[in-house]
LOMI-785607 format. One line per 8 residues: number of its first residue (from 1); for each residue x, y, z of N, C-alpha, C, O. Coordinates in pm, 1 decimal, padded with zeros to 6 digits. Atoms other than C-alpha are relative to their C-alpha. Layout:
<nodes>
NUM = X,Y,Z,X,Y,Z,X,Y,Z,X,Y,Z ~ ...
</nodes>
This chain:
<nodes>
1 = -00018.4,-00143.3,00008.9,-00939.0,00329.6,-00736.0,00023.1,00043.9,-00145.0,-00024.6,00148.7,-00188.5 ~ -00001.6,-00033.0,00146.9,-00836.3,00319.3,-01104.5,-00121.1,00018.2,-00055.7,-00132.1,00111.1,-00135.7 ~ 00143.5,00039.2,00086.7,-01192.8,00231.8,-01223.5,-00070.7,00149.3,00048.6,-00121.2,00226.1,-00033.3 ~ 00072.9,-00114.1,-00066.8,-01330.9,00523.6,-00954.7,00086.9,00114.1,-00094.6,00023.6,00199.1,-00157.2 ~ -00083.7,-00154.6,00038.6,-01047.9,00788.6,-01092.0,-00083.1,-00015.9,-00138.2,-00152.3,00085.8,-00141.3 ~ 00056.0,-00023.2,00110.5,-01213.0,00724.8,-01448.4,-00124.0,00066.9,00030.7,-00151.7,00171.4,-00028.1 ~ 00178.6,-00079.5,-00005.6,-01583.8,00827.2,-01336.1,00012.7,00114.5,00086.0,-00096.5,00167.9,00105.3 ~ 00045.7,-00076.1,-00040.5,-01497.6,01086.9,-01137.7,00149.0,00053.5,00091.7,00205.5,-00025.2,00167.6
9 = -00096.9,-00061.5,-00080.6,-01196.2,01360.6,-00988.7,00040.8,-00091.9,00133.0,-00039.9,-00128.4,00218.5 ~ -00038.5,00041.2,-00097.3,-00996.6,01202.5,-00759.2,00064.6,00071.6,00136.7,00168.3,00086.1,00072.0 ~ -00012.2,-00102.2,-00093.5,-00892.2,01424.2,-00421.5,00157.1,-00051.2,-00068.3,00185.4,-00136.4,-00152.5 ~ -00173.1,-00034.6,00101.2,-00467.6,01516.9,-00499.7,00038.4,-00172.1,00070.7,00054.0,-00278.3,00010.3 ~ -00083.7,00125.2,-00096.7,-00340.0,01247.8,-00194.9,-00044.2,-00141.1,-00062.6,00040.1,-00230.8,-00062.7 ~ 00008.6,00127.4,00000.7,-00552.6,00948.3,-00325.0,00066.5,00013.3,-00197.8,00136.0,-00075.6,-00247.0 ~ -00067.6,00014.0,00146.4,-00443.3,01020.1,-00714.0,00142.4,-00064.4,00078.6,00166.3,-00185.0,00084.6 ~ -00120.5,00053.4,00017.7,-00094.8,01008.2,-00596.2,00021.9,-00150.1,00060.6,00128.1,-00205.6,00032.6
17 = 00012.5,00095.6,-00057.6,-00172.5,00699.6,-00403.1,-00001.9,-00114.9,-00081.7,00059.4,-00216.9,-00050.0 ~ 00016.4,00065.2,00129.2,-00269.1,00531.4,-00735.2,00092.8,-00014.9,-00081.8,00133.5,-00115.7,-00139.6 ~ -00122.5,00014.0,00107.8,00004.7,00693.4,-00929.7,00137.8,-00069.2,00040.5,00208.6,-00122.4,-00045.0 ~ -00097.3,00044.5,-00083.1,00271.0,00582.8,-00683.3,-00027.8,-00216.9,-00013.6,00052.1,-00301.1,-00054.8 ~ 00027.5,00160.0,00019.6,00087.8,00189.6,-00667.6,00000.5,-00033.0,-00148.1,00039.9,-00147.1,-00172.3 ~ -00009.1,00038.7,00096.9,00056.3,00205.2,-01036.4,00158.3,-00047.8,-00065.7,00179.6,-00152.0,-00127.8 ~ -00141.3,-00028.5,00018.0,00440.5,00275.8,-01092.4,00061.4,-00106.2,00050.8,00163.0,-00148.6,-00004.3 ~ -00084.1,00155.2,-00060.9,00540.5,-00038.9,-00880.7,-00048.0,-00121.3,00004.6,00010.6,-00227.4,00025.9
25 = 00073.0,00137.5,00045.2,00257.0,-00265.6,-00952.8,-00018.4,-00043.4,-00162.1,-00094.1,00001.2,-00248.3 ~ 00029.7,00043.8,00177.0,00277.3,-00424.0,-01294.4,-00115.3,-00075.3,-00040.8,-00137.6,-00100.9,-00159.2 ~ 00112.7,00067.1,00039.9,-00037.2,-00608.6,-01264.1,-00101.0,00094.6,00037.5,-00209.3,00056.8,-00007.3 ~ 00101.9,-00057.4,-00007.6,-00248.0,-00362.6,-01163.2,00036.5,00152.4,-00141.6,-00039.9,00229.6,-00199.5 ~ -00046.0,-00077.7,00101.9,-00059.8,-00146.2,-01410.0,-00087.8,-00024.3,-00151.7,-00156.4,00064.7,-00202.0 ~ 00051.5,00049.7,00063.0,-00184.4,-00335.7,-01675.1,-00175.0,-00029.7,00025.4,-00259.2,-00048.6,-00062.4 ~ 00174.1,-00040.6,-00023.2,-00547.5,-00322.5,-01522.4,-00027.4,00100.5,-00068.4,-00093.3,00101.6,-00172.4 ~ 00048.9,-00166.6,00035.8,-00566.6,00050.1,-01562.9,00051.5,00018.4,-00111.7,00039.1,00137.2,-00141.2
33 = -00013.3,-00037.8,00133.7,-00411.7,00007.0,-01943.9,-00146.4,-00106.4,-00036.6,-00140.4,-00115.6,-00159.2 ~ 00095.5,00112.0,00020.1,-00712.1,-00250.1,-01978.7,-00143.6,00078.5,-00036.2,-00220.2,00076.1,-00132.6 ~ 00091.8,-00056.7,-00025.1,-00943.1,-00037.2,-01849.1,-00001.5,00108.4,-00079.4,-00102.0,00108.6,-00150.5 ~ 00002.5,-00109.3,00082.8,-00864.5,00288.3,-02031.0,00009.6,-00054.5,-00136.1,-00013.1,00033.9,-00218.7 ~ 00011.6,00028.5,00127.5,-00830.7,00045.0,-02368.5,-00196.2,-00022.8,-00008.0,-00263.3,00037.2,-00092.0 ~ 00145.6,00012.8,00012.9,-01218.4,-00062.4,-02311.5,-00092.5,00113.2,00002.5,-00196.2,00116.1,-00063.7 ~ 00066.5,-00127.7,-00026.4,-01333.3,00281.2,-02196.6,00002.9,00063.7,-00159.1,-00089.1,00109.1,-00227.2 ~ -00023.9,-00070.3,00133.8,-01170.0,00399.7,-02517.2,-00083.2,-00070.6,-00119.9,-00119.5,-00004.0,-00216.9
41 = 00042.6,00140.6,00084.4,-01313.2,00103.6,-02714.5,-00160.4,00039.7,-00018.3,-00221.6,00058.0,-00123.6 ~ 00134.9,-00082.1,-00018.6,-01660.7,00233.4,-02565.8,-00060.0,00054.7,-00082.5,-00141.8,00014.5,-00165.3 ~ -00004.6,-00150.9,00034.3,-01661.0,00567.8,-02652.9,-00006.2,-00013.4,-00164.4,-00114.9,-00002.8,-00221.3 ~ -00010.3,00047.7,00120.7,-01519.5,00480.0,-03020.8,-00141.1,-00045.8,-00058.4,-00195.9,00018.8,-00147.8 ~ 00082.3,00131.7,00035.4,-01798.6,00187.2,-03059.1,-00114.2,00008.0,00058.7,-00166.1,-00090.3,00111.6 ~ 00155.5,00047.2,-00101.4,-02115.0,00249.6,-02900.3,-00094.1,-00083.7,-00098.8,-00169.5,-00164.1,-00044.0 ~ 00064.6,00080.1,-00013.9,-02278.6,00097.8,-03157.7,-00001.7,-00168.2,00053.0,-00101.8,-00238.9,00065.4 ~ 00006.1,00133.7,00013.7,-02150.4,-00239.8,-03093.6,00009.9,-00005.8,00177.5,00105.4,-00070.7,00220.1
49 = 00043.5,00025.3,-00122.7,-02252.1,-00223.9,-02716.8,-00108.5,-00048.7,-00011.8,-00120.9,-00106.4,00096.2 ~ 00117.7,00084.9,00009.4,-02593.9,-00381.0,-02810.0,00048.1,-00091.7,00029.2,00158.9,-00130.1,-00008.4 ~ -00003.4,00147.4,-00045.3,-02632.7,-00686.4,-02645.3,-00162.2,-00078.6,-00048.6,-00247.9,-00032.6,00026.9 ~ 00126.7,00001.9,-00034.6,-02976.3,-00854.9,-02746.8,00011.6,-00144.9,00116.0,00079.8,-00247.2,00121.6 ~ -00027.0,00073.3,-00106.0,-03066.5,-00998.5,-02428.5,-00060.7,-00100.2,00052.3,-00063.8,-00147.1,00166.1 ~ 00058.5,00143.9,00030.9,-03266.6,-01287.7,-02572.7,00073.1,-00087.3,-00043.0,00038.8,-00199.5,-00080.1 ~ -00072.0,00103.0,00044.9,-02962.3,-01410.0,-02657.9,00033.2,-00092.8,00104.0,00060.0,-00010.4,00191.4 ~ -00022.1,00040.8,-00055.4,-02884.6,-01684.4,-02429.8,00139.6,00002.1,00065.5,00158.1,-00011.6,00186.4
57 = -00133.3,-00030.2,-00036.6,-02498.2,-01630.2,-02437.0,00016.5,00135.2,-00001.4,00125.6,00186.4,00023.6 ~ -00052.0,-00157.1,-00071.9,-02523.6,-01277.3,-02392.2,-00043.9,00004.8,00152.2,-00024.4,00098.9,00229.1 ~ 00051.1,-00033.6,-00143.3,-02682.5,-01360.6,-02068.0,00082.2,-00060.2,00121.6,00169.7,-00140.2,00088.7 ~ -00124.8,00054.4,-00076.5,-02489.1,-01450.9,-01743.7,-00065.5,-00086.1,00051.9,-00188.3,-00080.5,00045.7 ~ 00024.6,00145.8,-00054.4,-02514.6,-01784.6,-01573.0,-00046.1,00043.8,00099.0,-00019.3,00153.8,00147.3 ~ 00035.9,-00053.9,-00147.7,-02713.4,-01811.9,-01259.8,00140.5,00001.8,00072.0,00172.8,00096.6,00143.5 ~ -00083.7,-00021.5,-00151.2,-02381.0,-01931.6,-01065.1,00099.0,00163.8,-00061.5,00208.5,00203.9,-00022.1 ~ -00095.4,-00105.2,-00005.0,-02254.4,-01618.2,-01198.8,-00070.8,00159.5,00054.5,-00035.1,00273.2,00085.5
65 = 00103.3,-00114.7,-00072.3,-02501.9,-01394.0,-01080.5,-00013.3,-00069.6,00153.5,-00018.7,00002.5,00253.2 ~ -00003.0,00043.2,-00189.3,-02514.8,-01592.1,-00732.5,00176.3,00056.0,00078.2,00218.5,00052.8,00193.8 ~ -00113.9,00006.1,-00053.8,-02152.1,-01487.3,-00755.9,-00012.9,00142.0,00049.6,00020.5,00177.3,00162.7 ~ -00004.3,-00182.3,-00038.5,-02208.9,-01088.5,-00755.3,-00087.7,00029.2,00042.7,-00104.4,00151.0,00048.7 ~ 00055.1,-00075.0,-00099.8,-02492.9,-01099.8,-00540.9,00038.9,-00044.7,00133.6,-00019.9,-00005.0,00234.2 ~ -00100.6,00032.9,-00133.1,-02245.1,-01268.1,-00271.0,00073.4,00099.6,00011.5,00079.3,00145.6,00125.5 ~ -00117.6,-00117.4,-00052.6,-01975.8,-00983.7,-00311.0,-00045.9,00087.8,00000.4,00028.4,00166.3,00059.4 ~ 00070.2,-00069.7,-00053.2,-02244.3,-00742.8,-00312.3,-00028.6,-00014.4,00162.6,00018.7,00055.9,00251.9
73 = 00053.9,00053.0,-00159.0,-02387.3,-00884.1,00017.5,00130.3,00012.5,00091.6,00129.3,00060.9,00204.8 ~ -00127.2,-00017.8,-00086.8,-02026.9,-00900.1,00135.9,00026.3,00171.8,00010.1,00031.8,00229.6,00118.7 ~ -00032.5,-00135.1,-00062.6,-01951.6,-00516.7,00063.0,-00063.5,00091.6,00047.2,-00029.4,00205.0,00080.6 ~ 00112.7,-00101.6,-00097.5,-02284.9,-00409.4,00211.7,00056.3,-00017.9,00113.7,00060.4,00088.7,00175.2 ~ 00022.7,00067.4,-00173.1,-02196.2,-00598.6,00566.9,00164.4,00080.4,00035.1,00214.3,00072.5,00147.4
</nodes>
């Protein structure tokens, strides 16, 4: 829900739902400072979002792509 509240208005009940879990979770607390440092980081830095994607280590491993088209497949079903 942190990641969703960044891209887009959240209805009032599920904000406070967030702000309330943020306030007593310290690890997800630290997600959503994570997340708003990279977002910010972004924004700042676009140029250094180039990836060239002939690089071999910019590219992801198959088992890591077999991994996110499993939890895809899982949150279609």
């Amino acid at each position: 829900m942190v990641s969703e509240s960044m891209e887009r208005p959240l209805p009032f009940r599920q904000r406070m739902h967030v702000w309330m879990h943020l306030a007593m979770c310290r690890l997800c607390n630290g997600f959503a400072r994570q997340l708003r440092l990279l977002r910010r980081a972004a924004h700042e830095h676009p140029d250094r979002l180039d990836i060239d994607v002939d690089d071999p280590e910019a590219r992801l491993s198959e088992e890591a792509r077999e991994r996110i088209r499993a939890a895809l497949r899982r949150s279609d079903g």
